[in-house]
N, CA, C and O of each residue as an XYZ file, in Angstrom:
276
protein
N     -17.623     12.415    -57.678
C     -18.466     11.409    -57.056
C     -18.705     11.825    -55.617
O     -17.753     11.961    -54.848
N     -19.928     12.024    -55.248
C     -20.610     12.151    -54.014
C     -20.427     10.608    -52.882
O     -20.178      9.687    -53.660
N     -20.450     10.242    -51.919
C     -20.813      9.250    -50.701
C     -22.117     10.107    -50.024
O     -22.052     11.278    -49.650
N     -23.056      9.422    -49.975
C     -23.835      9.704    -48.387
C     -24.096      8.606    -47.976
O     -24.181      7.630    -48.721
N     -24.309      8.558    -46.430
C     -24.859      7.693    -45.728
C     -26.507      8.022    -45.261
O     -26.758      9.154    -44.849
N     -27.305      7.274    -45.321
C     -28.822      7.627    -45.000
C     -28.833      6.484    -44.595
O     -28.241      5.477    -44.985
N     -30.100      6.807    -43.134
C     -30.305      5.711    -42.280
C     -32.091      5.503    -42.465
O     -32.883      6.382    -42.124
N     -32.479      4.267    -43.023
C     -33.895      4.649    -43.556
C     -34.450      3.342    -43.078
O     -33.650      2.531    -42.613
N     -35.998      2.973    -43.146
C     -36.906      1.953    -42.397
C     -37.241      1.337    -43.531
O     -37.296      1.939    -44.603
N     -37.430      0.400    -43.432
C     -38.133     -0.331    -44.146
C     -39.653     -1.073    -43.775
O     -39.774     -1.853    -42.830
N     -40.864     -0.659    -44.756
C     -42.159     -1.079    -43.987
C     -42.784     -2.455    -43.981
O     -42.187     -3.464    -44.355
N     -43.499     -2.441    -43.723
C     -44.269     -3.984    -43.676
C     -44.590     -4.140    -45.736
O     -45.282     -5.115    -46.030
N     -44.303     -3.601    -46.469
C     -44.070     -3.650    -47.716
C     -43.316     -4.341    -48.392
O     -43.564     -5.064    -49.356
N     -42.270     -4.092    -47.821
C     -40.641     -4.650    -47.669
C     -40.260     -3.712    -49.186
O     -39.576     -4.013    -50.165
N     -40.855     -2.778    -48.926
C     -39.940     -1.856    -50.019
C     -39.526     -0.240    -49.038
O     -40.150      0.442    -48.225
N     -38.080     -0.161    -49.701
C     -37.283      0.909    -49.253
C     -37.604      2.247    -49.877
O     -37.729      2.287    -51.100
N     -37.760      3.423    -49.110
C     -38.064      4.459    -50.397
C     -36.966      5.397    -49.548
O     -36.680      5.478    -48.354
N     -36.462      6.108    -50.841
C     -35.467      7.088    -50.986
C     -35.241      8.444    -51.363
O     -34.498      8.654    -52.322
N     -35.764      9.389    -50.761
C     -35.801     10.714    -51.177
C     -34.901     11.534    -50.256
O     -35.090     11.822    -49.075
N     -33.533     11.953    -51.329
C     -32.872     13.133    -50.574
C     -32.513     14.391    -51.736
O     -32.333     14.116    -52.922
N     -32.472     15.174    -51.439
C     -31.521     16.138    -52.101
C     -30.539     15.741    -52.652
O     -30.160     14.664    -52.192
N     -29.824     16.208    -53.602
C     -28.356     15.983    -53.853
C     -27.662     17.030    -54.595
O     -26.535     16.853    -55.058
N     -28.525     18.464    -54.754
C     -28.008     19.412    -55.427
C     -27.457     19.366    -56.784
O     -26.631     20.175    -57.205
N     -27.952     18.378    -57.460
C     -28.168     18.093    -58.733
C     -29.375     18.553    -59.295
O     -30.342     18.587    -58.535
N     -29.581     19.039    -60.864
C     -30.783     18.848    -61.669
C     -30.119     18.216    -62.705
O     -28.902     18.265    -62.881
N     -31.230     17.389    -63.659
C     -31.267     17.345    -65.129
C     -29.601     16.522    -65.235
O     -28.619     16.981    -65.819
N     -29.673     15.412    -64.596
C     -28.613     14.894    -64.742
C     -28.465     13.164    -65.029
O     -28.924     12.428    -64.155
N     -28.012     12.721    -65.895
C     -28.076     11.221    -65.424
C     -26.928     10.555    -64.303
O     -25.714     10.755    -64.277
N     -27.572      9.894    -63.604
C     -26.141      9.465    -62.473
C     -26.485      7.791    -62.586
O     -27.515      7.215    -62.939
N     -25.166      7.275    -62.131
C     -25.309      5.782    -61.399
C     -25.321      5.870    -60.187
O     -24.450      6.465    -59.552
N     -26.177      5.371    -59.748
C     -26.541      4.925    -58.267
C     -26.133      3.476    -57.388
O     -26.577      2.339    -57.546
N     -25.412      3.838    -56.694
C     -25.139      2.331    -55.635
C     -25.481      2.356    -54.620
O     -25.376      3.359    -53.914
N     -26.123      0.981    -54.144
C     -27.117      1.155    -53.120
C     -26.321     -0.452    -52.190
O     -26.486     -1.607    -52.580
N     -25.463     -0.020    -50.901
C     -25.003     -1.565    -50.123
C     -26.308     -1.551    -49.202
O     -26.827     -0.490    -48.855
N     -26.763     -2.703    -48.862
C     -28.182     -2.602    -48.173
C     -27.269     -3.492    -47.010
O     -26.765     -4.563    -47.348
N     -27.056     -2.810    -45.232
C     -26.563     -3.139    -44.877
C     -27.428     -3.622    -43.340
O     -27.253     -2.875    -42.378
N     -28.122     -4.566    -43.198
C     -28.878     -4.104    -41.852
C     -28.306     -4.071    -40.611
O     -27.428     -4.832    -40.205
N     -28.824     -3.169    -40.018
C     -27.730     -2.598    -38.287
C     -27.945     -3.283    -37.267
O     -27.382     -3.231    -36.174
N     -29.300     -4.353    -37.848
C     -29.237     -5.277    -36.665
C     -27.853     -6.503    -36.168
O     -27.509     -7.077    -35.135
N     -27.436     -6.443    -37.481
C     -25.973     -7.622    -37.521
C     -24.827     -6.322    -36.981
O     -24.767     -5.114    -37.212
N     -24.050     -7.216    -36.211
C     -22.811     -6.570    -35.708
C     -21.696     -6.646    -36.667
O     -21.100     -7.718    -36.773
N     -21.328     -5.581    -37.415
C     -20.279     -5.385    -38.305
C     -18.667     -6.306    -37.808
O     -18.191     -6.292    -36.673
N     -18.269     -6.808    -38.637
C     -16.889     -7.574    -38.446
C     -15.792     -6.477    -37.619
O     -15.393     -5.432    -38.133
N     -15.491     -6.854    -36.537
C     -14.255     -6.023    -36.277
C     -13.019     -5.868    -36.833
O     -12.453     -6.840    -37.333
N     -12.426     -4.583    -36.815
C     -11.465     -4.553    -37.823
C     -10.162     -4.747    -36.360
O     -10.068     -4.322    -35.209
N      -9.392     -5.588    -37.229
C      -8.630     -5.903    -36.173
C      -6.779     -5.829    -36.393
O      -6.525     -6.700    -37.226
N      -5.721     -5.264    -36.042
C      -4.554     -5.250    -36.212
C      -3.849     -6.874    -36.512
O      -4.168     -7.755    -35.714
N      -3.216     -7.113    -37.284
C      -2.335     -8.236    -37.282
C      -1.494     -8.339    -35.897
O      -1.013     -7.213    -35.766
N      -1.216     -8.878    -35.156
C      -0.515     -9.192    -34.336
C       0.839     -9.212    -34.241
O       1.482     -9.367    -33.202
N       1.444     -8.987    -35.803
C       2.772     -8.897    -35.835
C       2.690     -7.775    -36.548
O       3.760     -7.532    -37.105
N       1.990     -7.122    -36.723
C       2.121     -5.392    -37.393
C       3.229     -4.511    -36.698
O       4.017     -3.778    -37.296
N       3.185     -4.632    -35.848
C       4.448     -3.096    -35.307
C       5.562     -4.028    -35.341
O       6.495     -3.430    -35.876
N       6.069     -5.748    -34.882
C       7.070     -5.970    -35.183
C       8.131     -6.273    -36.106
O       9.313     -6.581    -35.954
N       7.217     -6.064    -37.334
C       7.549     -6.098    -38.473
C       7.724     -5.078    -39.268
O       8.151     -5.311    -40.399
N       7.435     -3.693    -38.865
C       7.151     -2.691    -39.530
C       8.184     -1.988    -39.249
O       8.822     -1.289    -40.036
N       8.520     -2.265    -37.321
C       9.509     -1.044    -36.611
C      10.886     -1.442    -37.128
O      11.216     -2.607    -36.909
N      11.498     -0.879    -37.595
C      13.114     -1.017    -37.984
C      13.140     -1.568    -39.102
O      14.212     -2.090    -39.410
N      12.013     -1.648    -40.068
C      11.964     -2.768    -41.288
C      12.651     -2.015    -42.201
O      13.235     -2.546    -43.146
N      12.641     -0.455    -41.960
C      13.311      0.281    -43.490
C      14.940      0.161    -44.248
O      15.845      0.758    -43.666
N      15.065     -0.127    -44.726
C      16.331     -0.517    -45.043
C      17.157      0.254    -46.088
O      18.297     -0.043    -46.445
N      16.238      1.533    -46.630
C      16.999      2.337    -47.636
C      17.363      3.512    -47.138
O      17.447      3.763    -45.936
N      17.620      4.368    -48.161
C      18.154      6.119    -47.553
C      17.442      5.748    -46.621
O      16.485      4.977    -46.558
N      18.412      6.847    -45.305
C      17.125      7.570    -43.830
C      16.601      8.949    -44.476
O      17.085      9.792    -45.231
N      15.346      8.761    -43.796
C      14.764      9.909    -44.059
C      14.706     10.847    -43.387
O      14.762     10.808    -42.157
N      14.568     11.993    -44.156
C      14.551     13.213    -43.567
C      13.122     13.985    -43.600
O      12.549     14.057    -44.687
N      12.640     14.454    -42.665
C      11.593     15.265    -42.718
C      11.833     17.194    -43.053
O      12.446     18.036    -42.397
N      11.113     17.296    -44.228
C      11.799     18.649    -44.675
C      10.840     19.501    -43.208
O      10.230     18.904    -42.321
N      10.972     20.846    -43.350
C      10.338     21.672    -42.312
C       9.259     21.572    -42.885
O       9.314     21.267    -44.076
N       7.972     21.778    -42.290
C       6.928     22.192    -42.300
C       6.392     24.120    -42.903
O       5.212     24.470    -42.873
C-alpha cells in the first residue's frame, strides 16, 4: 500500500480532478480519498499532562538491559 499527499484546487465547478502517476499499469486498486480543507486549523495534538509522571519510574518488572549496538 502506497500514501501520497497531493495538494489540489477546487474550481467554481465544485468538482476535484486528480491526475498523478503512481507507477502502476493494468491494475485494479481501492482508492481513499480524506477531503481535508486547509482553510480549518487542524486540532492540536497535545501531551496529557500527567504523561511523564506516570510513565517515569512506572516499570516494575526485570530492569532492562540494553544489548550493544
Amino acid at each position: 500500500m502506497h500514501s501520497l499527499t497531493l495538494h489540489a484546487h477546487v474550481g467554481r465547478d465544485g468538482i476535484l480532478k486528480l491526475e498523478t502517476p503512481i507507477g502502476m499499469t493494468d491494475a485494479d486498486l481501492e482508492i481513499i480519498i480524506i477531503v481535508h480543507p486547509v482553510d480549518e486549523p487542524r486540532p492540536a495534538l497535545k501531551w496529557p499532562t500527567t504523561l511523564f509522571t506516570e510513565i517515569i519510574g512506572g516499570w516494575e518488572g526485570k530492569p532492562l538491559i540494553r544489548e550493544p549496538q
